[in-house]
Backbone as JSON Lines, residues from 0, in Angstrom:
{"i":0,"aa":"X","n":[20.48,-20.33,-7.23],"ca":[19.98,-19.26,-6.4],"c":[20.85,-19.14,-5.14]}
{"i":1,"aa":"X","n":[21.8,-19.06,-5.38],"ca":[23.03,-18.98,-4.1],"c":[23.26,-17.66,-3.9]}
{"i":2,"aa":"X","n":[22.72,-16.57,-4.94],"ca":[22.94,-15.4,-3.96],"c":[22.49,-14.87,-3.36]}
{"i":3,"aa":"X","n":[22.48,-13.58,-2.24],"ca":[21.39,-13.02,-1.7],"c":[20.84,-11.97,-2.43]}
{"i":4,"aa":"X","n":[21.98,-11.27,-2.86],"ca":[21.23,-9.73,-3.96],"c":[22.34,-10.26,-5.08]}
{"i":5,"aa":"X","n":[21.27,-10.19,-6.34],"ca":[22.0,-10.27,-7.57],"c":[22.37,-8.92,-8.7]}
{"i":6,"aa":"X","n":[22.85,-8.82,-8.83],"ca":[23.54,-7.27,-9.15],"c":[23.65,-7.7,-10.9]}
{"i":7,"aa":"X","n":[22.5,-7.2,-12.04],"ca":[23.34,-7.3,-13.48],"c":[23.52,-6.09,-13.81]}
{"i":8,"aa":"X","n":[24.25,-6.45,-14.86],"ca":[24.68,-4.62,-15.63],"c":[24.35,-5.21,-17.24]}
{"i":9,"aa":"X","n":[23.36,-4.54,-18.12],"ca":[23.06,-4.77,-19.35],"c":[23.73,-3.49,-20.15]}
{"i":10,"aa":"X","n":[24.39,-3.54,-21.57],"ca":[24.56,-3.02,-22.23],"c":[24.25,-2.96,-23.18]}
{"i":11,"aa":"X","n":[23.53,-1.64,-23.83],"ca":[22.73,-1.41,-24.88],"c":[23.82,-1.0,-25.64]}
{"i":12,"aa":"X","n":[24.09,-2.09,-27.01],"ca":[25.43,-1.81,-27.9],"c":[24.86,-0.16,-28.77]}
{"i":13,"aa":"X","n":[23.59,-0.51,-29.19],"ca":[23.21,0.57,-30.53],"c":[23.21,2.19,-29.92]}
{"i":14,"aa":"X","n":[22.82,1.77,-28.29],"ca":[22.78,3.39,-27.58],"c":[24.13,3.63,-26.77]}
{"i":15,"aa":"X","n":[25.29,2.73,-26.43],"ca":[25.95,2.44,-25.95],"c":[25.39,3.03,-24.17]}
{"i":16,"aa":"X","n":[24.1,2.59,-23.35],"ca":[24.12,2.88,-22.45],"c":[23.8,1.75,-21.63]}
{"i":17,"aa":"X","n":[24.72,1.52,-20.16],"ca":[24.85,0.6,-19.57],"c":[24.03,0.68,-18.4]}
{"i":18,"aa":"X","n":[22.85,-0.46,-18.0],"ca":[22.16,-0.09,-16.8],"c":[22.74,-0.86,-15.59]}
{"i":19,"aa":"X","n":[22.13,-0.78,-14.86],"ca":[22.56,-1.97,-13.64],"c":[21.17,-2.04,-13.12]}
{"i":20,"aa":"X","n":[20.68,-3.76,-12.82],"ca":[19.75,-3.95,-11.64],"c":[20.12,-4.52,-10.76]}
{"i":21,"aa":"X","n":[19.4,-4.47,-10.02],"ca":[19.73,-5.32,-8.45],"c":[18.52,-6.07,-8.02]}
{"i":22,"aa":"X","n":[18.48,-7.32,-7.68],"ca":[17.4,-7.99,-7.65],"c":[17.83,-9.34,-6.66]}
{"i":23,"aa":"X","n":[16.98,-9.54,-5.47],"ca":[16.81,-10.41,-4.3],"c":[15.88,-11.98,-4.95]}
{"i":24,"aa":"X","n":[16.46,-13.4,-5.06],"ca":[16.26,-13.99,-5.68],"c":[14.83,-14.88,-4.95]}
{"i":25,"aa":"X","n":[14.98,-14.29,-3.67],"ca":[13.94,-15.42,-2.74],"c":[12.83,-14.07,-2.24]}
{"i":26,"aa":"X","n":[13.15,-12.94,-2.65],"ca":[12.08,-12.14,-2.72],"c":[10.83,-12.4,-2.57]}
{"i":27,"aa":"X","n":[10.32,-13.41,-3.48],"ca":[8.73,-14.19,-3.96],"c":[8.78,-15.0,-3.22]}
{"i":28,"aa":"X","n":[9.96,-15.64,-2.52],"ca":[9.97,-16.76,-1.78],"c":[9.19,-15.89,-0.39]}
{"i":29,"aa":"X","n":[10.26,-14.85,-0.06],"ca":[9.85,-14.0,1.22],"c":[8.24,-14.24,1.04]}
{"i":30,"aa":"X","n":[7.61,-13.1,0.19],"ca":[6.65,-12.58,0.57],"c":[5.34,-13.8,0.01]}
{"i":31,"aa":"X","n":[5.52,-14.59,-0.71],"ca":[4.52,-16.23,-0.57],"c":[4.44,-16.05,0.83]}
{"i":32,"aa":"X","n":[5.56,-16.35,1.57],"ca":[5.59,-16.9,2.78],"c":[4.69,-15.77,3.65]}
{"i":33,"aa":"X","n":[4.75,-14.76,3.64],"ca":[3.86,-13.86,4.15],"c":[2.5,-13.67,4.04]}
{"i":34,"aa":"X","n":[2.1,-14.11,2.71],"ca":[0.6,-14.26,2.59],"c":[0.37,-15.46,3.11]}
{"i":35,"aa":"X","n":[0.82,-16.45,3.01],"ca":[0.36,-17.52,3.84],"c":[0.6,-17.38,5.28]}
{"i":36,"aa":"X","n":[1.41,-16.78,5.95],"ca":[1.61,-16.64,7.21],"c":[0.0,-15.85,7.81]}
{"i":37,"aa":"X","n":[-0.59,-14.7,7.13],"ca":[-1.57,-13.94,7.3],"c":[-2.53,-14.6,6.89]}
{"i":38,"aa":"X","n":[-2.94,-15.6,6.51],"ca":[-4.17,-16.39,6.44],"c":[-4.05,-17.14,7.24]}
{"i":39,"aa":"X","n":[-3.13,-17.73,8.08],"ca":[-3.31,-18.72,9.26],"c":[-3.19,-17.8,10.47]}
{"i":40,"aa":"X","n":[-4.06,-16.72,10.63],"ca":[-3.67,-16.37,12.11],"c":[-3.35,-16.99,12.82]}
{"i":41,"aa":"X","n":[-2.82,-16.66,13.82],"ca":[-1.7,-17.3,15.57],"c":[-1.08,-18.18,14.96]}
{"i":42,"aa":"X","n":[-0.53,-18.59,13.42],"ca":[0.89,-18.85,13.45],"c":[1.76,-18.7,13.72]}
{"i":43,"aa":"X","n":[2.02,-16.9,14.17],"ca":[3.0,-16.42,14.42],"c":[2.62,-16.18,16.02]}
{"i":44,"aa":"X","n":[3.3,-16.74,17.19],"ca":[3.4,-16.34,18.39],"c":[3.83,-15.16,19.05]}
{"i":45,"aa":"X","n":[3.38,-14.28,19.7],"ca":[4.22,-13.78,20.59],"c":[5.49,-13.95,21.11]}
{"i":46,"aa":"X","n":[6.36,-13.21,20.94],"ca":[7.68,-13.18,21.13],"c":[7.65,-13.91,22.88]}
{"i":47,"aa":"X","n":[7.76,-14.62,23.94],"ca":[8.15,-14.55,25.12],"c":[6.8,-15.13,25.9]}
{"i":48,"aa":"X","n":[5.42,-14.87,24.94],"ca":[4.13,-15.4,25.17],"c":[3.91,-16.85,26.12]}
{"i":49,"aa":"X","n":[5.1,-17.25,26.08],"ca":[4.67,-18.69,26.79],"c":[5.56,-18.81,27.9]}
{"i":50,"aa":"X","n":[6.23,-17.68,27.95],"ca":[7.47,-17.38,29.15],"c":[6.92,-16.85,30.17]}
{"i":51,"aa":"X","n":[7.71,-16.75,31.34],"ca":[7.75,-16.13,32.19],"c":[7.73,-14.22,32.12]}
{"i":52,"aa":"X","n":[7.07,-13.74,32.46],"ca":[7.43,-12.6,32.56],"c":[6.19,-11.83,31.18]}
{"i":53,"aa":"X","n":[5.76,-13.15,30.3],"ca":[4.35,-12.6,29.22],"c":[5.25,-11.92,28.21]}
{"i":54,"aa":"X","n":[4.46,-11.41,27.42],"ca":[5.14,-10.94,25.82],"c":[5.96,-9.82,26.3]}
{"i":55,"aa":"X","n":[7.14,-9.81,25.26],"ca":[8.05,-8.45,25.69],"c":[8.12,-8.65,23.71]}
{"i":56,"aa":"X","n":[7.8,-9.2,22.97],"ca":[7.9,-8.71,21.38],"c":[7.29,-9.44,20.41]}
{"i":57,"aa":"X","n":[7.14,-8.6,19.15],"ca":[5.89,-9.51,17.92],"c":[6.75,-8.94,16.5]}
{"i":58,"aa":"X","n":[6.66,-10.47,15.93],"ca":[7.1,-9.91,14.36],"c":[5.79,-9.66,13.77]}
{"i":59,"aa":"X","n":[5.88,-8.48,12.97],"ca":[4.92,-7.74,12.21],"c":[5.46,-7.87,10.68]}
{"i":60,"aa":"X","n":[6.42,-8.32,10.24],"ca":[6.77,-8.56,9.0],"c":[7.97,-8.75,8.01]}
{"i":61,"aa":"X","n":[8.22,-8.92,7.46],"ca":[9.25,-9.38,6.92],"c":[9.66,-9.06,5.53]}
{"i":62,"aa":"X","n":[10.62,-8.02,5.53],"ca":[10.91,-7.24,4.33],"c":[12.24,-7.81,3.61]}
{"i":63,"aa":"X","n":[11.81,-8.27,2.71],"ca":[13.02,-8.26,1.64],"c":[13.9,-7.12,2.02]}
{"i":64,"aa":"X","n":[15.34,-7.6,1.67],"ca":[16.21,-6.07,1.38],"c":[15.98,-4.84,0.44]}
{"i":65,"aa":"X","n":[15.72,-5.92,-0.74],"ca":[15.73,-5.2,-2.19],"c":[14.74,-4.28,-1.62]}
{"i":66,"aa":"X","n":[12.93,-4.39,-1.3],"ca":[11.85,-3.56,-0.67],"c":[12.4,-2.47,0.37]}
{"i":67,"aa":"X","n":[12.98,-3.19,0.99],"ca":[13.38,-1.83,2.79],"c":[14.43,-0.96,1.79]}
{"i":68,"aa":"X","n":[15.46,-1.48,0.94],"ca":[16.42,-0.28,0.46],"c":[15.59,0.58,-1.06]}
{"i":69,"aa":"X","n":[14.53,0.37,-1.36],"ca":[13.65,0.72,-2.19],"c":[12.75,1.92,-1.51]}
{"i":70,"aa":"X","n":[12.21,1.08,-0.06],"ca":[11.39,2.08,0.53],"c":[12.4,3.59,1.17]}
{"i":71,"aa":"X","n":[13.63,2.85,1.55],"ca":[14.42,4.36,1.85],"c":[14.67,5.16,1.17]}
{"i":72,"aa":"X","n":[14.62,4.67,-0.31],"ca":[15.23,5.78,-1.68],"c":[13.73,6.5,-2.71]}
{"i":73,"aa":"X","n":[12.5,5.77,-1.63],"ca":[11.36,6.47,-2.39],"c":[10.85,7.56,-0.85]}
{"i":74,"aa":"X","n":[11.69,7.82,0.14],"ca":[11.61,8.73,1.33],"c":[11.27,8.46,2.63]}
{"i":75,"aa":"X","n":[11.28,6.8,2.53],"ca":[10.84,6.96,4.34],"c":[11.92,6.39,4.74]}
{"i":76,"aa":"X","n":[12.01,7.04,6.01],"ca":[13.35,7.36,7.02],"c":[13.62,6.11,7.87]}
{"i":77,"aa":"X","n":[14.07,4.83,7.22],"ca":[14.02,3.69,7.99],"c":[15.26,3.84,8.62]}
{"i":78,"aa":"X","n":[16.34,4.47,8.48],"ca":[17.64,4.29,8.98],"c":[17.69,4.97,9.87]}
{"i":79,"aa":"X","n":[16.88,5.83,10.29],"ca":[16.75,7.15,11.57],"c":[17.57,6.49,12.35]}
{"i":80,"aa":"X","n":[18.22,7.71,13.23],"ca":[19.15,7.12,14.7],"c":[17.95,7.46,15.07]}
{"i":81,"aa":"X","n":[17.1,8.44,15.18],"ca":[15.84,8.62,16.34],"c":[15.0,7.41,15.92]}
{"i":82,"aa":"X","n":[14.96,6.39,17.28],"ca":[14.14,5.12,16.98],"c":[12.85,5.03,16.55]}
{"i":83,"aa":"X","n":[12.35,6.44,17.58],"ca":[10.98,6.34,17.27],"c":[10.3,6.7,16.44]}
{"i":84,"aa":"X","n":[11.38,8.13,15.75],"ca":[10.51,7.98,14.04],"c":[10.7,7.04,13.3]}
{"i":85,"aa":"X","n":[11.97,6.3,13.44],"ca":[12.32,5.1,12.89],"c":[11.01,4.05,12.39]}
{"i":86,"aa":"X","n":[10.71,4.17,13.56],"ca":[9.32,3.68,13.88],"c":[8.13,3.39,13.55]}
{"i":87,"aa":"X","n":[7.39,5.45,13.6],"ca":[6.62,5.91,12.67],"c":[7.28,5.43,11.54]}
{"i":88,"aa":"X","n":[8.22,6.0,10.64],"ca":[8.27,5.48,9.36],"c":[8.35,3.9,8.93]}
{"i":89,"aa":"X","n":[8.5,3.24,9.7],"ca":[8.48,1.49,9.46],"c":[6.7,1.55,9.27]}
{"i":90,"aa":"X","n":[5.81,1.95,10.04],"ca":[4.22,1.67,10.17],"c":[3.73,2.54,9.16]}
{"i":91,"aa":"X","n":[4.06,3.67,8.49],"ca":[3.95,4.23,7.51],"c":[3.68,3.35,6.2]}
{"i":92,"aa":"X","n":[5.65,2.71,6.26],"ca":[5.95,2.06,4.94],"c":[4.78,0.79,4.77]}
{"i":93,"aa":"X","n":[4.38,-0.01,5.97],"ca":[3.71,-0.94,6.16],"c":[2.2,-0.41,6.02]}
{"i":94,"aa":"X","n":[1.62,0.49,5.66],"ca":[0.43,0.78,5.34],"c":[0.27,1.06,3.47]}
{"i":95,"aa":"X","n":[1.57,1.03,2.96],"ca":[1.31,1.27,1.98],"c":[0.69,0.15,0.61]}
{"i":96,"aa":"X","n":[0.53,-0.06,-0.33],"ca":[0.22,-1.61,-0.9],"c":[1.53,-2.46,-0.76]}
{"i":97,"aa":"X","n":[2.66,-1.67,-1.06],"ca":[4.11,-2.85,-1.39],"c":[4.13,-3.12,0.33]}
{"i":98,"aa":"X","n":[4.49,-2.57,1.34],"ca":[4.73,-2.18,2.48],"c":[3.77,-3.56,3.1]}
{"i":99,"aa":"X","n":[2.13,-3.74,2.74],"ca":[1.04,-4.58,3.29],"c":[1.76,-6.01,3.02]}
{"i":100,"aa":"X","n":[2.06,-6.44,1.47],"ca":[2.75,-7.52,2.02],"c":[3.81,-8.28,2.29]}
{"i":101,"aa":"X","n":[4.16,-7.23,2.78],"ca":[5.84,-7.65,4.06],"c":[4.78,-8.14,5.24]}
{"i":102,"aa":"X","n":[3.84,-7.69,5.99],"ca":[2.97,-8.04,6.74],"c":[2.86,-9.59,6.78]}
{"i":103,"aa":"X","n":[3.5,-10.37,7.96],"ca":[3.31,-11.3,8.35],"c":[1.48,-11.68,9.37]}
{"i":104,"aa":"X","n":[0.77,-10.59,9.89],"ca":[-0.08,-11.01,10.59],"c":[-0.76,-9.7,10.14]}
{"i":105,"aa":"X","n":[-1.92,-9.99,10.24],"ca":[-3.31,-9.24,10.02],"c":[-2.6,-8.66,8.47]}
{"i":106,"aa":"X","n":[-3.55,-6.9,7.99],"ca":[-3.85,-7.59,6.72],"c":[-2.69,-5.75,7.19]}
């Protein structure tokens, strides 16, 4: 499991048609880790929470590649230069079932 994205190409001899998948090997690894992260609430700290100056940031979740370049090619606008729809569409994708568990905290 040394790669990060694994890329095959299968060839169907009888139809002669060649597919390609692409597939993230720690994927299941990612998102295990996410359901367990969301059953132990306040595992995950506040970004700065114990600093000076109080929270300035919070991870909300943790997306595989293979998922975030999946969610851009089924229409939400994660690559926006405008941040803030950027934004909206990140809390969008995260309401959806695949989207819920990238969700590191609450459900």
């Amino acid at each position: 499991m040394d790669e990060v994205i694994r890329s095959e190409f299968h060839f169907q001899n009888h139809t002669g048609e060649l597919t390609h998948k692409t597939s993230q090997p720690t994927e299941k690894i990612i998102l295990n880790r996410n359901a367990e992260l969301r059953k132990n609430g306040g595992s995950i700290m506040d970004l700065g929470s114990k600093g000076e100056g109080g929270t300035w940031g919070r991870q909300l979740a943790s997306i595989p590649i293979i998922m975030y370049e999946k969610a851009i090619r089924d229409g939400f606008d994660l690559n926006s230069r405008d941040k803030t729809h950027a934004g909206l569409e990140m809390a969008r994708f995260l309401k959806t079932p695949e989207g819920k568990t990238c969700l590191v905290q609450g459900n």
